[in-house]
N, C-alpha and C positions, 0 to 999 in steps of 0.2 A: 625374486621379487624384493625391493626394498623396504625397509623397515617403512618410510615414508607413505608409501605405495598400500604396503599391507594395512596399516591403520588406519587408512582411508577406508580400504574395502571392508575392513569389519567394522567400522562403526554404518555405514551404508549399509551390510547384509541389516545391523543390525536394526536400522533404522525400518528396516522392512518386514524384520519379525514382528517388532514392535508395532507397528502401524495394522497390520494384520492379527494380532492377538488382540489389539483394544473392541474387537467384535464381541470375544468371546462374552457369552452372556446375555448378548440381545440381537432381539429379532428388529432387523432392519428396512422398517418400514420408513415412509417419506421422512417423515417429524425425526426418525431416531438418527436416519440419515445424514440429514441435511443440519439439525440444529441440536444433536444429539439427546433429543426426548426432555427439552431444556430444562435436564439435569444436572447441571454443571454446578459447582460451588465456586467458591472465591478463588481457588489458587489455581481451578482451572481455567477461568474466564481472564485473571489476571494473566496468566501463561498465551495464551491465544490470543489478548489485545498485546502485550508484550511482544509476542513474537512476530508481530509487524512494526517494531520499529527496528529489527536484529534482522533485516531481510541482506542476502546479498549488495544492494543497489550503500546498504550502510558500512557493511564491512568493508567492502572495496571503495565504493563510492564516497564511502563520509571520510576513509585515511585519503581518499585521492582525491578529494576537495581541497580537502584541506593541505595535502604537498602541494594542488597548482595554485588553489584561488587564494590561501591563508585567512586572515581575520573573515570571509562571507561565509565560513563554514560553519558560525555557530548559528545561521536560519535555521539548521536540524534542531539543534539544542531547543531552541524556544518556541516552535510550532506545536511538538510535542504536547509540553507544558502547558500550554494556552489551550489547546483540544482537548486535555484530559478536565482542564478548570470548567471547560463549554460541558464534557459529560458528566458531569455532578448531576446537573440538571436536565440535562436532556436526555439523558439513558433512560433513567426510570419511566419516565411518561411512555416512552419506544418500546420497552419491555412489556409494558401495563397490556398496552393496547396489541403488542401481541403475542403477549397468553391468551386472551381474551378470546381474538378470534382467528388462533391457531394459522398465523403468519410464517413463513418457512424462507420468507426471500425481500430484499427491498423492494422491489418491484409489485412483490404481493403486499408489502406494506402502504404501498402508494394506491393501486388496485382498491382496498378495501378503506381506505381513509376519504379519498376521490369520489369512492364508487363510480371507476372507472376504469373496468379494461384496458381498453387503447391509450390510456394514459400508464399501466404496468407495462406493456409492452413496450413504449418509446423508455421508460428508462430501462428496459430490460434490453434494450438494442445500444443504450447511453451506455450501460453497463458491462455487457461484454465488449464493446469498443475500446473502453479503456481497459480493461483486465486483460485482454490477450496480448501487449505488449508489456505489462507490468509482470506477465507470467514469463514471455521473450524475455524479458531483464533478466529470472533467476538462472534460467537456463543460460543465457549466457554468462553470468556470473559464476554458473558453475562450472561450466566449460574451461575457464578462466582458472580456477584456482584448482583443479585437477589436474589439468597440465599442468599447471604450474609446482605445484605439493609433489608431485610426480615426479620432478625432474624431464617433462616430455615423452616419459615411460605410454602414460594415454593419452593418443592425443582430444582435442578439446571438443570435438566432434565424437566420438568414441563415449567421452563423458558426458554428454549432454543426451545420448541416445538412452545410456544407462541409467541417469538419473530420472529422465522421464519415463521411463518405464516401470523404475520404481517406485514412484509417487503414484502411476497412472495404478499400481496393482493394489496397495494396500489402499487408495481411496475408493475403489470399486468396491472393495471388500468392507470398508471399515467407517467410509464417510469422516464426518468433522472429528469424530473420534479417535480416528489415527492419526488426526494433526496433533488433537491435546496433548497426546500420549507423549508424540516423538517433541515436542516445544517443551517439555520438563527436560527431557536429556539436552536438547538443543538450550536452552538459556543456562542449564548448569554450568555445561561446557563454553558455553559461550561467554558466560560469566566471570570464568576462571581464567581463558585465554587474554580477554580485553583489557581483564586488572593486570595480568603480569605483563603483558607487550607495553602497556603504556605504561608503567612505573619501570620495569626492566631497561626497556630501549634507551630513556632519556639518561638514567641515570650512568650504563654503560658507556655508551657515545659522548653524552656531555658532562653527567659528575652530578647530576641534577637538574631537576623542571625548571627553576630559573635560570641557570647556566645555559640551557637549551636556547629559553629566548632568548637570554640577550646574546649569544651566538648567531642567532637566526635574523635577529633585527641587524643585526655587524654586517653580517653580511649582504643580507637583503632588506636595507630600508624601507617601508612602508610594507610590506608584507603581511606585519601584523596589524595594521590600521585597514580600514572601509578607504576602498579610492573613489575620488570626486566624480566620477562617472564610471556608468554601469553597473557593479555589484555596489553600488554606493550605501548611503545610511537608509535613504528612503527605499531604492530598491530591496534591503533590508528588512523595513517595515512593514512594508506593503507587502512580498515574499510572504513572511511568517504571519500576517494577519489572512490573507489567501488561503494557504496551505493549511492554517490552525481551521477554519470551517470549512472546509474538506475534507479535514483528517476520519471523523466518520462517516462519510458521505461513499467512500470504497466500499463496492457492495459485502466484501469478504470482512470487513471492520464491520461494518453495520450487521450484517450476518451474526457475527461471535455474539453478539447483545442477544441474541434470542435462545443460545443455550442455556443462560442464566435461569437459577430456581429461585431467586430472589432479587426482587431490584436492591435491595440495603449493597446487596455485591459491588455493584457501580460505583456507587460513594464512599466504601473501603477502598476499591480502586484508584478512584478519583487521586486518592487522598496519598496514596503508595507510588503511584505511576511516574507522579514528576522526579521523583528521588531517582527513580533509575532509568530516568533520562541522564543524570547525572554520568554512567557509564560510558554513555556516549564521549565524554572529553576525554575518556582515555584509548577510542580508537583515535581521536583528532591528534593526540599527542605523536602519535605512530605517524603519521601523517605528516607532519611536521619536524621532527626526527629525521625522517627520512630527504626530508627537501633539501640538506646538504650531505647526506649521508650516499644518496642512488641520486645524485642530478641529473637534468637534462634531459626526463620524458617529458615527452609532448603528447597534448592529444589526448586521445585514449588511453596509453599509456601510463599515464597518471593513475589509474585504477590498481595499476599491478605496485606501486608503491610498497606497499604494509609487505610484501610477499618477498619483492626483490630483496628489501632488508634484511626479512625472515632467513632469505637462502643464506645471504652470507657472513648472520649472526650464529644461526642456531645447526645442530646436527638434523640429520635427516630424518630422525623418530621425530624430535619437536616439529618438525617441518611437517611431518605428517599429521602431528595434532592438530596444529593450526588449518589445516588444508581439511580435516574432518571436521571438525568446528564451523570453517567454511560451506561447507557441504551440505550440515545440518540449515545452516542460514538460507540455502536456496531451497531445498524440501521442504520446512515445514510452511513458510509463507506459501513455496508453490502449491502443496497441496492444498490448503484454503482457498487457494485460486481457482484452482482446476474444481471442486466442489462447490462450490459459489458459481462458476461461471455453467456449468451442467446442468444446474440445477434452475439457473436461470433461464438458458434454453428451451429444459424440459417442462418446468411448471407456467412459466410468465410468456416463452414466446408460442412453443407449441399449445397450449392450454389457453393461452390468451387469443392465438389467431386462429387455430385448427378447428379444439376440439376441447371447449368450455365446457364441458361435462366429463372430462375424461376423471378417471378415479386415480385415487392416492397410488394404487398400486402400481397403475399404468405409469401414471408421472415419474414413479422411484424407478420401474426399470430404463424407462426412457434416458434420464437423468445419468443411470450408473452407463447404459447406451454410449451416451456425450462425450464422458469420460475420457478414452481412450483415442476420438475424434478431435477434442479439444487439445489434447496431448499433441498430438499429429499434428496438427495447423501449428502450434506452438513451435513445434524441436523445426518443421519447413521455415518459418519465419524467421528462429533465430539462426540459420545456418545459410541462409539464401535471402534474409529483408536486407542487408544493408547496415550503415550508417543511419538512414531513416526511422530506424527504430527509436532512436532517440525522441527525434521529434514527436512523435507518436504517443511515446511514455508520456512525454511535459503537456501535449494536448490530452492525455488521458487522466492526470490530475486535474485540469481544468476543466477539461467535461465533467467529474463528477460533482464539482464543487457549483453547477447552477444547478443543482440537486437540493440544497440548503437552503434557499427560502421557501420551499416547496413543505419542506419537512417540519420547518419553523412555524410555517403560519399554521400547519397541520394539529400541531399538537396545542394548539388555542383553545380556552375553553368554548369562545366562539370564534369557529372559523370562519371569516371571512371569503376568503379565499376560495375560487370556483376550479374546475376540474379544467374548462378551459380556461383559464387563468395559468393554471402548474402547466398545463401543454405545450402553450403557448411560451409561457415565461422559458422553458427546459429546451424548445424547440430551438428560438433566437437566438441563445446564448452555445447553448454548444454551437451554432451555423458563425456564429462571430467566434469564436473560439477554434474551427476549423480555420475560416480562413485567415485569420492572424496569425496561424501558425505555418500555415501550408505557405504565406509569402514574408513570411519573416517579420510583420511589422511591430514596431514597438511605438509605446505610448508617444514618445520627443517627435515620429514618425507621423502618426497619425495630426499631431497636436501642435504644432512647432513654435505657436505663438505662447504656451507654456514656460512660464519659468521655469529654469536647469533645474534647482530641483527636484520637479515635481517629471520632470522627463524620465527618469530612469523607474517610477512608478510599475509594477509588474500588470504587463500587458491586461493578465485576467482579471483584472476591474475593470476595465472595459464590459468584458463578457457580462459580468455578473451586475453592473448596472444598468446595461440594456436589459438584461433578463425581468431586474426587480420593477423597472417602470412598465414592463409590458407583462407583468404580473399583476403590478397591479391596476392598471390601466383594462384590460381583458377581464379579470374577476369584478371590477365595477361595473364593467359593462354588461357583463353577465349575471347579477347578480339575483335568484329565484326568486326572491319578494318582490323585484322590478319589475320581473316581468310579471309575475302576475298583479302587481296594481296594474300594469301596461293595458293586461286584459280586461280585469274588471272595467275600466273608465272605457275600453271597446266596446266592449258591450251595452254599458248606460247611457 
């Protein structure tokens, strides 16, 4: 076995002790489950909002952005920042309301804010739509950097079976609490990898981060600038304004907020979070490194960037850390995934359609049930969906983000807003959202008498302004004091 190879597998056994020990101690009822008996303090709530932006789709995806597209890569950069600035203020209300009355899911937050079942249900259906390809993503990102860390020793099929089985074991066993657990070993490491690849690389190859770019610009003119169409300045804008009120609108994001024992946590966060977004430019530097370093991937391709470098800078133990490092980035997101998405199954759709009386107990085994079901759809989809998945993934941010005025107008002192209003507005907007995506079209497309450029606009404001006028269009129409003056003057 190779040093490369072996260090993989032991930080992975280990990752599965770990996940499996964070039980010890408590009796694993729904609440302790699902939102870990929201007793979380600051570094572990930090560590779990944290370790959704260290997921796979960053590691590979943000170095392999940023080798093919150059200067569009920093929308990660600044969505972040913008969503942590939106949770100062909108955590704590989300928190308030459920401690209060013992919330375990979005869906159940929607549920009890509405008083509205069939309205937790459609976003419990909104929700695992988008999460089972966002789950597809780590698996195959891990598939990807196993082989790859590997040298071909396993291949990525082989890895993808593995690692779903060990997420699927210690989340059965341990819930949101073997995610906390294994996200401190995962950002330590992940920590330590990202600073030294992105100060190492540059300085090795070029002599230094400014010698880099202006090699990089020599060579490849505008690479580093916004191009006048398509990933342009607006398309820029628009992107990271999108994506920044979506960011907790993910049910597994919006989930971690309810293991919190204190809302004040949030606003330390708030306050901490953008800093280490900051970490983020030193995958992008790897990424960029590498764009005259590994030329000429296409495609997909692009992804394995940071990796290819890796092979033929570093010895095959470094190789191996970086590939556990890797590893870690698809576990601990996926496991929030796969808990979040079971849990939704089990409480919001079975509970909302079947069996509205069923008890806590029934729901947690149902839920731990899911588990290993959701696993399964998952490891079929990413080894038999295709290219498609893609698509999927970019439609599954956008579905959850007509979720956000729903949630907004929610937390009003006075709501406005009616239950068929959120229905309605969630309903439209994902149905434009699907077929925008499923026929390719873009805003220049739909719109063509638009100035250039407001064309390259990101399609999902479309979705999300259809939504908000038939939000609130629907909530006025609806609104209970109406109808009953409607009635009273009936009556007289």
């Amino acid at each position: 076995m190779s040093s490369a190879l072996l260090l993989i597998v032991a930080v992975t056994l280990f990752a599965l002790f770990l996940g499996i020990r964070a039980r010890r101690g408590h009796d694993m009822s729904l609440e302790q489950w699902t939102v870990g008996g929201r007793s979380f303090g600051t570094a572990f709530v930090f560590l779990l909002m944290a370790g959704e932006i260290y997921t796979t789709f960053t590691f590979l995806g943000g170095s392999g952005f940023a080798y093919g597209k150059g200067a569009p890569v920093y929308y990660i950069l600044a969505y972040g920042t913008l969503a942590y600035v939106l949770s100062y203020w909108m955590l704590p209300p989300v928190w308030r309301f459920a401690k209060t009355h013992r919330v375990v899911s979005q869906p159940h937050f929607f549920t009890r804010k509405y008083e509205s079942p069939s309205l937790g249900v459609l976003v419990a259906i909104v929700d695992v739509a988008a999460l089972i390809p966002y789950l597809v993503l780590q698996l195959k990102g891990l598939g990807i950097i196993v082989s790859t860390a590997s040298y071909g020793v396993i291949s990525s099929s082989a890895a993808i079976w593995i690692g779903a089985a060990v997420v699927t074991i210690y989340v059965t066993v341990s819930g949101v609490r073997g995610s906390a657990w294994n996200s401190v070993v995962k950002d330590l490491l992940i920590l330590a990898i990202v600073l030294f690849l992105g100060i190492y690389l540059p300085i090795h190859y070029y002599g230094g981060l400014g010698q880099m770019f202006h090699a990089i610009d020599a060579a490849r003119p505008g690479f580093l600038t916004f191009p006048e169409k398509g990933s342009s300045v607006t398309w820029f804008q628009s992107t990271v304004l999108l994506t920044a009120l979506g960011f907790f609108m993910w049910p597994h994001t919006f989930g971690s907020v309810f293991t919190a024992k204190d809302e004040r946590i949030f606003r330390r966060n708030a306050i901490v979070l953008p800093l280490y977004q900051l970490l983020l430019l030193f995958v992008f530097f790897v990424g960029v490194a590498a764009a005259l370093k590994v030329p000429g991937r296409k495609g997909g391709d692009i992804d394995l960037s940071l990796f290819k470098l890796s092979l033929q800078t570093f010895d095959p133990w470094f190789v191996g850390v970086i590939g556990a490092a890797g590893v870690l980035t698809a576990l601990v997101p996926g496991s929030m995934i796969l808990t979040t998405a079971s849990t939704l199954l089990a409480n919001d759709v079975y509970r909302g359609l079947v069996q509205r009386n069923a008890s806590d107990e029934t729901v947690a085994r149902l839920a731990r049930f899911f588990v290993p079901v959701v696993a399964v759809v998952a490891v079929l989809f990413t080894l038999h969906g295709g290219e498609t998945i893609v698509a999927l993934l970019l439609m599954g941010y956008s579905f959850v983000t007509q979720l956000f005025p729903a949630i907004i107008c929610s937390l009003a002192p006075r709501n406005r807003a009616t239950k068929q209003g959120a229905f309605c507005g969630i309903l439209v907007g994902v149905a434009v959202v699907a077929v925008t995506t499923i026929f390719k079209m873009s805003v220049g497309q739909l719109m063509p008498f638009l100035p250039d450029a407001l064309k390259d606009v990101n399609i999902g404001f479309i979705a999300l302004a259809v939504n908000v006028v038939v939000f609130v269009v629907v909530s006025a129409v609806t609104q209970p004091h109406a109808q009953a003056d409607q009635s009273r003057v009936h009556t007289h």
